[in-house]
C-alpha positions as CSV (number, residue, x, y, z in Angstrom):
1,X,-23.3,6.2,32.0
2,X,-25.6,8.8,31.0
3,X,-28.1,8.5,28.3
4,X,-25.9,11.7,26.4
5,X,-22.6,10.4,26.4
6,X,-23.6,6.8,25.4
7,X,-25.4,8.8,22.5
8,X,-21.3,9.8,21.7
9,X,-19.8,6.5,22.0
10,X,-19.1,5.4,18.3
11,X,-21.3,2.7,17.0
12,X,-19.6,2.0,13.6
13,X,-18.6,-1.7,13.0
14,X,-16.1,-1.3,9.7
15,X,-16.3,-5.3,9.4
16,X,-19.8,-5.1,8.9
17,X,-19.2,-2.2,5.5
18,X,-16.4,-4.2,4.6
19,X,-18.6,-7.4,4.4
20,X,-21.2,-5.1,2.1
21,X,-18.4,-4.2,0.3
22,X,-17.4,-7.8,-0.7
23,X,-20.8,-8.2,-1.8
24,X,-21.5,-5.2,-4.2
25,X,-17.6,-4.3,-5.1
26,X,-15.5,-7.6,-5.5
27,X,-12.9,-5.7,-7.0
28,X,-12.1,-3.0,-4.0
29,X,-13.1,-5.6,-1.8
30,X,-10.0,-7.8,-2.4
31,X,-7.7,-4.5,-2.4
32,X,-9.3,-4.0,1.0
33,X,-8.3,-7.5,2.5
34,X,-5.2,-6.9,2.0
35,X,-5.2,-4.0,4.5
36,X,-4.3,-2.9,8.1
37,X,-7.8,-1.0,9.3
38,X,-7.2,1.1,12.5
39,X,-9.9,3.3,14.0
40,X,-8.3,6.2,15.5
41,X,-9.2,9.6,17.0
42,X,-5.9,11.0,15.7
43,X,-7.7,12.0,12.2
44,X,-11.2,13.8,12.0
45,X,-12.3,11.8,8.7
46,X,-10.1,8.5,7.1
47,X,-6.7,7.9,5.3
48,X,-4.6,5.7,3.6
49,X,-1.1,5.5,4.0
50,X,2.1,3.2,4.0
51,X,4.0,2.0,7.2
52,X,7.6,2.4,6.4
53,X,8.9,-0.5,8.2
54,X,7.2,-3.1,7.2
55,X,5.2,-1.8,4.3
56,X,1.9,-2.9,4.9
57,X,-0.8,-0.9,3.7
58,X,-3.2,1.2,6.6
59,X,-6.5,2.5,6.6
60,X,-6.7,4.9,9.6
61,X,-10.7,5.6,10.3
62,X,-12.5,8.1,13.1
63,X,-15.7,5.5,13.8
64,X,-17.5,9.1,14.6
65,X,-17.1,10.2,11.6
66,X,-18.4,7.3,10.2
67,X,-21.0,7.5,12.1
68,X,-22.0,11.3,11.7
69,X,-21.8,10.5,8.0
70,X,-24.6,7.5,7.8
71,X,-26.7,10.6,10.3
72,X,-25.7,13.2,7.4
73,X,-27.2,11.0,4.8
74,X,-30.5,10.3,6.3
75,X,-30.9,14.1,6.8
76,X,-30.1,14.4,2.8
77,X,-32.1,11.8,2.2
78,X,-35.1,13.2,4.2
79,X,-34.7,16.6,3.3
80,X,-35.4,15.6,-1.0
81,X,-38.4,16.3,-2.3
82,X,-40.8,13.9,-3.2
83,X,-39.9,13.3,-6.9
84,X,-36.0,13.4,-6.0
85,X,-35.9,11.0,-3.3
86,X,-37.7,8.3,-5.7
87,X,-35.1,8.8,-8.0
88,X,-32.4,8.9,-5.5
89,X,-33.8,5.5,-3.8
90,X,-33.7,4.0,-7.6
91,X,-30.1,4.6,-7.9
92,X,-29.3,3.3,-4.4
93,X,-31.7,0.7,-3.5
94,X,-31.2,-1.0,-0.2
95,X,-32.0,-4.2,1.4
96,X,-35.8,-3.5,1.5
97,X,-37.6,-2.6,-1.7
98,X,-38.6,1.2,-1.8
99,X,-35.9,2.0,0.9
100,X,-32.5,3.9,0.3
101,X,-29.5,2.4,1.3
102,X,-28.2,4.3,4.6
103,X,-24.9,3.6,3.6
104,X,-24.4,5.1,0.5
105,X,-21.9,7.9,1.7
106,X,-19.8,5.5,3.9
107,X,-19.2,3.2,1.0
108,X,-18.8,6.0,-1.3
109,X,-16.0,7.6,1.2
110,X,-14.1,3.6,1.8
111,X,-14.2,3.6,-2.1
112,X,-12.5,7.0,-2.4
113,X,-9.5,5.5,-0.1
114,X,-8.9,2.4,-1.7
115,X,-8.9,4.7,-5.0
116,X,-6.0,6.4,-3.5
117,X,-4.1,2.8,-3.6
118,X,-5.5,1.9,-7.1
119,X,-3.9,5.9,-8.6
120,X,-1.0,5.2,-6.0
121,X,-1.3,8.8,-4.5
122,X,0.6,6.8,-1.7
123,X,3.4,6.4,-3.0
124,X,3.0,8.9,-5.8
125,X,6.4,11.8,-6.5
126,X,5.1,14.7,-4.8
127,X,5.4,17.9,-7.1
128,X,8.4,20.1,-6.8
129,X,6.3,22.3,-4.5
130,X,5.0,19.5,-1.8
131,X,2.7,18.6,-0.1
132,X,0.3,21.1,-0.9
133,X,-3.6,21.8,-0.8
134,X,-3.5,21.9,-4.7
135,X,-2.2,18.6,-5.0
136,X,-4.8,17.7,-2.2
137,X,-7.7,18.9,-4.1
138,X,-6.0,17.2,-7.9
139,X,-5.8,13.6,-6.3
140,X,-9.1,14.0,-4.9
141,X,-10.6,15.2,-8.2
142,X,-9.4,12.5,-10.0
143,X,-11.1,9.9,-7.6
144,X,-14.4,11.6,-7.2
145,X,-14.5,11.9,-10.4
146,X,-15.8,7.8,-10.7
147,X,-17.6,8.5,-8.0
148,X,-20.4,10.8,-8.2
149,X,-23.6,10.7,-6.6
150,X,-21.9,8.2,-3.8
151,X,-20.4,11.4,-1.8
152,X,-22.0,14.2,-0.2
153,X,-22.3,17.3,-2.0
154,X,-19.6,19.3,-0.2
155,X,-16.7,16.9,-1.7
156,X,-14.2,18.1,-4.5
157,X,-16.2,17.6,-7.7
158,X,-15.5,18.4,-11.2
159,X,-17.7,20.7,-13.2
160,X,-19.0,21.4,-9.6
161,X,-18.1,25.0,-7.7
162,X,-14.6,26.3,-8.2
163,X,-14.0,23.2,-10.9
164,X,-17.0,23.7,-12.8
165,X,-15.3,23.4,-16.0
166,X,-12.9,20.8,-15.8
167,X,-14.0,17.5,-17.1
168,X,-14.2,14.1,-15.7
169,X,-12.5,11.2,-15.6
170,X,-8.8,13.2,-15.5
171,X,-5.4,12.2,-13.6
172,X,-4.3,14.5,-10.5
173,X,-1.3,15.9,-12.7
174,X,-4.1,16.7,-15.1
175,X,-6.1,18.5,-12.6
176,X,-2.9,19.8,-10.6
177,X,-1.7,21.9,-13.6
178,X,-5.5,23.1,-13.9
179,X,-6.2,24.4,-10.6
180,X,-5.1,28.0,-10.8
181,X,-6.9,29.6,-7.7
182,X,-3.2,30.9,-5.9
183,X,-4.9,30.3,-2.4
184,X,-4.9,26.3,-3.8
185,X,-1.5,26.5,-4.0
186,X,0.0,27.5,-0.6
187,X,1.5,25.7,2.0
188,X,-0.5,23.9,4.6
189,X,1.5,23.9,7.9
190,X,1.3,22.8,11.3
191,X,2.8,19.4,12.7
192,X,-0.4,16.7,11.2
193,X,-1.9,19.4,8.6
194,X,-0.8,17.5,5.1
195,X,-3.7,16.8,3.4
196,X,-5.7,17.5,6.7
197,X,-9.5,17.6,7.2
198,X,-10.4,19.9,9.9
199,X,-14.1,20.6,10.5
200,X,-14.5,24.0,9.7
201,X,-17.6,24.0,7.8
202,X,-20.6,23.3,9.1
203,X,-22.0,20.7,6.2
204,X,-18.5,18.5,6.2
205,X,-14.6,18.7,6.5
206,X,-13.1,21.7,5.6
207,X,-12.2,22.5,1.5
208,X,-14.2,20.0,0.1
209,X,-11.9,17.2,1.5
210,X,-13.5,14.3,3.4
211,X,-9.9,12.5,4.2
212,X,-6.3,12.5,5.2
213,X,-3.3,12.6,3.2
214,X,-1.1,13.4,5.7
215,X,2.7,11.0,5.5
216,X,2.6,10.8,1.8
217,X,5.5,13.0,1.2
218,X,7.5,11.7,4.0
219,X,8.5,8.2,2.5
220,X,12.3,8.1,1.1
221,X,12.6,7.3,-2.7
222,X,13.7,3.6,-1.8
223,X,10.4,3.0,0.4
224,X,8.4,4.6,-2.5
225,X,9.7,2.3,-5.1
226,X,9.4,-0.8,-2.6
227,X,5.3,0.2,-1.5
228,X,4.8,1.2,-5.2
229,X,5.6,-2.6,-6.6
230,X,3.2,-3.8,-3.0
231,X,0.4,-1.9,-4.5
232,X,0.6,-3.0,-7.9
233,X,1.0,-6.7,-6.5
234,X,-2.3,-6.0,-4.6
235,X,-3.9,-4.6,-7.5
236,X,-3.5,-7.5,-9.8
237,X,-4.6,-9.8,-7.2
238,X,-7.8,-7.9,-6.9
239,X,-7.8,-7.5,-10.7
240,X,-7.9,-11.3,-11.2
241,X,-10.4,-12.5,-8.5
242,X,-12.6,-9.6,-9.3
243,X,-12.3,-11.3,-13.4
244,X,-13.3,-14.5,-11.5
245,X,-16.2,-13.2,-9.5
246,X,-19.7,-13.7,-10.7
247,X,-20.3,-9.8,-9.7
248,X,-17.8,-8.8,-11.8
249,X,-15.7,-5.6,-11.4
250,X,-19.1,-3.9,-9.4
251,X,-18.8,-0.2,-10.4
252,X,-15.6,-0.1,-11.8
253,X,-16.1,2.0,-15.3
254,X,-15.1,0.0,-18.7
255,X,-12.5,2.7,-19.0
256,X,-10.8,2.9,-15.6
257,X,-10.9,-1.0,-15.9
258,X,-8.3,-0.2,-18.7
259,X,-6.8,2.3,-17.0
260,X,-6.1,0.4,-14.1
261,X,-5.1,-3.0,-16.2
262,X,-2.2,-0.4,-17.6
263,X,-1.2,0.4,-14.5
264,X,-0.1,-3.2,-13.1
265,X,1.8,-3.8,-16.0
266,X,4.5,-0.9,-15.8
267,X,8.0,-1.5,-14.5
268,X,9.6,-1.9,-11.0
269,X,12.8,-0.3,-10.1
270,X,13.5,-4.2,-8.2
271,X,16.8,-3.0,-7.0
272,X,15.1,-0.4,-5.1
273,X,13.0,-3.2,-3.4
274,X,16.0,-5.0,-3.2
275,X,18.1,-2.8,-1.3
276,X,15.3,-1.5,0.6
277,X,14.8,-5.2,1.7
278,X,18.5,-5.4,2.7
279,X,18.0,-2.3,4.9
280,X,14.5,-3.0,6.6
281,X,16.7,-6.5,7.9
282,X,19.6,-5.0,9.5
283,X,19.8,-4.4,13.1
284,X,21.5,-2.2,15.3
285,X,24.5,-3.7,17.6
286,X,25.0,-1.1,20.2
287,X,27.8,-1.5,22.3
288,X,29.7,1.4,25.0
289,X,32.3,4.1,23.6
290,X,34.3,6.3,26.1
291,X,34.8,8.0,22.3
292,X,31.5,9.0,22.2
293,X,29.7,11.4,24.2
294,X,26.5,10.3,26.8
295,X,24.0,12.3,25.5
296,X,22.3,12.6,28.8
297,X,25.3,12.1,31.3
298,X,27.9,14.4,29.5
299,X,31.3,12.8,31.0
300,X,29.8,10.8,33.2
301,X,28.8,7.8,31.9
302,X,30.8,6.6,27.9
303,X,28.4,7.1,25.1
304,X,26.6,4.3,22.8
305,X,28.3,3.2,19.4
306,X,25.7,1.3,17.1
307,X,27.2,-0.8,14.4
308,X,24.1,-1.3,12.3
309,X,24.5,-5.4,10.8
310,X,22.1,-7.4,8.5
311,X,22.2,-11.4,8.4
312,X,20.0,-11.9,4.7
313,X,20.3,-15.1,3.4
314,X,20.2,-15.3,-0.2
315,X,18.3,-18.9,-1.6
316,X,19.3,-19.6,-5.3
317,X,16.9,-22.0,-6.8
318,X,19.3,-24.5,-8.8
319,X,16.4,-25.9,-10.7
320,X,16.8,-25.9,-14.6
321,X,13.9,-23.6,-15.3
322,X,16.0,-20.4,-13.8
323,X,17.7,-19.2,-16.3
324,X,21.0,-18.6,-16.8
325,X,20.3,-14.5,-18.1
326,X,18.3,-14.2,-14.4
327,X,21.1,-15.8,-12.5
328,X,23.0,-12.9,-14.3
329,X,20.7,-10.2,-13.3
330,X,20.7,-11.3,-9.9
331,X,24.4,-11.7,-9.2
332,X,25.3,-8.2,-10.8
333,X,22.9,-6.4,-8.3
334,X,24.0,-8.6,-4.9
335,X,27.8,-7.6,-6.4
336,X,26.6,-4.0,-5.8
337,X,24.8,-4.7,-2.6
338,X,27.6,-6.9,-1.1
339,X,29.4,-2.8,-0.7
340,X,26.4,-2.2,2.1
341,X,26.1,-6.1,3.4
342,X,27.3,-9.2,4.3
343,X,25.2,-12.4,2.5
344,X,24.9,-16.1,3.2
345,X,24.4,-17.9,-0.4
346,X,21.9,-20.8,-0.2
347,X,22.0,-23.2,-3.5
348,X,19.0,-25.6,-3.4
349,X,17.1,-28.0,-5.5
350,X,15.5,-30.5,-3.4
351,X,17.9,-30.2,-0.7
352,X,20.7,-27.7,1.0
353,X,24.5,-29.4,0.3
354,X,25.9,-27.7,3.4
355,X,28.9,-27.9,1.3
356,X,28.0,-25.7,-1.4
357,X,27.0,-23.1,0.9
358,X,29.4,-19.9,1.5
359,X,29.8,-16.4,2.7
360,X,29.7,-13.1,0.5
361,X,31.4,-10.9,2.2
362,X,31.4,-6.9,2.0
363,X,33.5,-5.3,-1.3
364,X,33.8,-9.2,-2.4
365,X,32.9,-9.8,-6.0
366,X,31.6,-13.3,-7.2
367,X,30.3,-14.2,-10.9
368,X,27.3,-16.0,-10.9
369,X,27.3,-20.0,-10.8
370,X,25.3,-22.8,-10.8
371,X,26.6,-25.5,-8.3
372,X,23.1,-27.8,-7.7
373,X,20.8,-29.2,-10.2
374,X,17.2,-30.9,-9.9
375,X,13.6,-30.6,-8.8
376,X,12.8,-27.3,-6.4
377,X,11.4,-27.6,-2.7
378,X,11.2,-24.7,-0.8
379,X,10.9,-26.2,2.1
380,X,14.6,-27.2,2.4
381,X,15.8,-23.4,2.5
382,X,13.3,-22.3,4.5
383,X,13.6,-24.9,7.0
384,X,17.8,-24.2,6.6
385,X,17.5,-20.9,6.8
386,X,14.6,-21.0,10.3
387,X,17.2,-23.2,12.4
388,X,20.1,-20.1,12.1
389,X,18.7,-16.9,13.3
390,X,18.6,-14.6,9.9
391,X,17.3,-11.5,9.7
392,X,15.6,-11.8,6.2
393,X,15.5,-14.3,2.9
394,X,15.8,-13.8,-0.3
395,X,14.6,-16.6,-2.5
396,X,15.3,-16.2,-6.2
397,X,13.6,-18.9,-8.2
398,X,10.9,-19.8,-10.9
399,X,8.0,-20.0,-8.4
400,X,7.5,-23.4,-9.9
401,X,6.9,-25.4,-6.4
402,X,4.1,-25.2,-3.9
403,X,4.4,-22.4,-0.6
404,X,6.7,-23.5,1.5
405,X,6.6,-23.7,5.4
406,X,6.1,-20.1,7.4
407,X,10.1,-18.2,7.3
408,X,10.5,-17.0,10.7
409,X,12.3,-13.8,9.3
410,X,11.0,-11.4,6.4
411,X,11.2,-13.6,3.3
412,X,10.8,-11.8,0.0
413,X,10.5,-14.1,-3.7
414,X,12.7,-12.8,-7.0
415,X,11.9,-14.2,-10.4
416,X,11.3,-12.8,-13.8
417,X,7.8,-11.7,-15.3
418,X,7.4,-15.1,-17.4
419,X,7.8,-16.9,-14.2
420,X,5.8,-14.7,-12.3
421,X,2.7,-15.2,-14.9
422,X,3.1,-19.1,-14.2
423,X,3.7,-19.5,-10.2
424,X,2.4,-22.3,-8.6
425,X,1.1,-20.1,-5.7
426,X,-0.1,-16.5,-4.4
427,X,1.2,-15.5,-1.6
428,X,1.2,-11.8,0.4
429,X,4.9,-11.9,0.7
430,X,6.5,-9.4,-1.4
431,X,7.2,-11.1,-4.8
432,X,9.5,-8.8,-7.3
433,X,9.6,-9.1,-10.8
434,X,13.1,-8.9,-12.4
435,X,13.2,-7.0,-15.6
């Protein structure tokens, strides 16, 4: 290998930022752990986004981008005069005393995307008009906006450049209805262009924009709802280790501390997350048609019917701490459910009766009932439900027991907020809170 194309080859180790990042930002850091990082040469810069099967959250990075950003920052760096970079090293100290830290700009761009799950831009209503560079430009606003000086100077700033007199510290709707440059507002197109950040500037990414929001507008309303109440669970997790860290909430501003404390406690739609769970299970049964047409043999060869099926078990913790107004809840919604899926009720306390376990078939309706009462052990529907081959479980209980053994399908907890507040156990299984 030549000497110029190992000068190419990527050197960025993301483990080694994120480890920084644990130690200066305890808050972001435990948003970040919680995260699916992927380096990929599909994007120029970095993005954020959902998967819509299994809802996990993804950071997609191009390590040469990270890498042409630590060189940027050197050259900044270097290129300050005297009495600036003595200043600038103050506010960014590094390891060694009278040195910068080179990584100011990395950190200042992995911040920016784990802002993006902190706002939920992710999941976020698009405005009636898209996907659009406005609303581009308004989400990014509103994150820079806590981060100034950590970013280069070509990123979206306000009272910078063509935003020079919009004030800091606003939302994206705030800055979306502000913009009024019509060029902002038109249509990006081309198959990967959403949000884009194409290198057409010599200093940085194109328009200000150092990452990707490309996919955002592409999730249906049910996966929205579903990733929305994931990032909020994520959040408070980071919210309450970051409240037990000695470091605190790192640079997180008194004021978006409150702003982001307001945020994890608004309402879920659960039965959203609830039928979106139902849906993510099922699987298809394909099976031969002469009715149907071969899409690639024409006449030749009968055509695939698919008969898409979900096996969900549904656990119902018996235990005298669920209350009867949950049960309630509950039942009224798998009544609704029952029109789209087939169920297998689990009762359990400390135990499965085989006996008390039964089938709820599609268009049946059932009235909620308990059948079991007694301690709770979740180890005796998991278990119950591993031996039999289901596609996903549904536990609806009190949380009042420790974790249970690994499910073997998607497992997803119900309870109410009280509950929720008191669990015996955190877990990065989707938990939703009944209202």
């Amino acid at each position: 290998m030549s000497s110029q194309s190992a000068a190419k080859t990527p050197t960025f180790d993301m483990n080694l930022h994120i480890h920084r990042l644990m130690l200066r930002e305890p808050f972001f850091a435990a948003i970040s752990r919680r995260m699916n990082k992927i380096p990929s040469t599909v994007i120029p810069t970095a993005g954020v986004r959902v998967n819509p099967d299994s809802l996990a959250l993804e950071m997609l990075y191009n390590p040469a981008f990270f890498d042409r950003l630590v060189a940027d920052h050197a050259t900044y760096v270097a290129g300050l005069k005297a009495k600036d970079r003595k200043a600038y090293i103050t506010a960014h100290p590094g390891d060694v005393s009278g040195e910068v830290d080179p990584f100011v700009w990395v950190r200042g761009v992995l911040l920016h995307e784990l802002y993006h799950i902190v706002f939920g831009h992710v999941s976020e209503r698009l405005p009636v008009e898209g996907m659009t560079k406005k609303w581009n430009h308004a989400t990014d606003l509103a994150i820079n906006s806590n981060l100034q000086g950590q970013l280069p100077d070509y990123c979206l700033m306000p009272g910078i450049g063509p935003y020079q007199n919009m004030p800091h510290g606003m939302s994206a709707d705030y800055y979306f209805r502000s913009i009024q440059d019509p060029k902002d507002q038109d249509k990006q197109g081309g198959k990967g262009d959403k949000g884009d950040s194409s290198d057409d500037s010599e200093n940085g990414p194109g328009d200000g924009q150092i990452d990707d929001h490309s996919g955002w507008g592409d999730l249906p309303d049910d996966v929205k709802e579903a990733a929305k109440e994931a990032m909020r669970q994520i959040t408070e997790q980071a919210v309450n280790e970051a409240s037990a860290n000695s470091q605190g909430w790192g640079s997180v501003s008194a004021s978006m501390r409150e702003k982001i404390l307001d945020s994890i406690r608004q309402k879920v739609n659960w039965r959203a997350h609830l039928r979106y769970f139902v849906k993510t299970s099922q699987k298809a049964d394909k099976r031969t048609s002469v009715y149907r047409i071969n899409k690639r043999f024409q006449y030749i060869h009968p055509g695939k019917k698919s008969a898409r099926t979900a096996k969900i078990a549904i656990s119902i913790d018996q235990s005298g701490s669920v209350s009867d107004e949950l049960l309630t809840a509950f039942f009224s919604q798998l009544d609704s459910l029952a029109q789209i899926a087939e169920f297998t009720v689990v009762p359990f306390d400390t135990r499965v009766d085989d006996s008390k376990v039964y089938t709820w078939k599609k268009g049946q309706h059932r009235r909620a009932e308990r059948v079991l009462c007694g301690g709770t052990d979740f180890n005796a529907p998991t278990k119950w439900v591993n031996e039999r081959n289901f596609d996903g479980h549904i536990i609806l209980t009190d949380l009042e027991a420790p974790i249970p053994v690994r499910s073997s399908c998607q497992r997803m907890w119900m309870t109410d907020k009280g509950s929720y507040n008191r669990r015996s156990f955190n877990t990065n299984e989707r938990i939703i809170v009944i209202e």
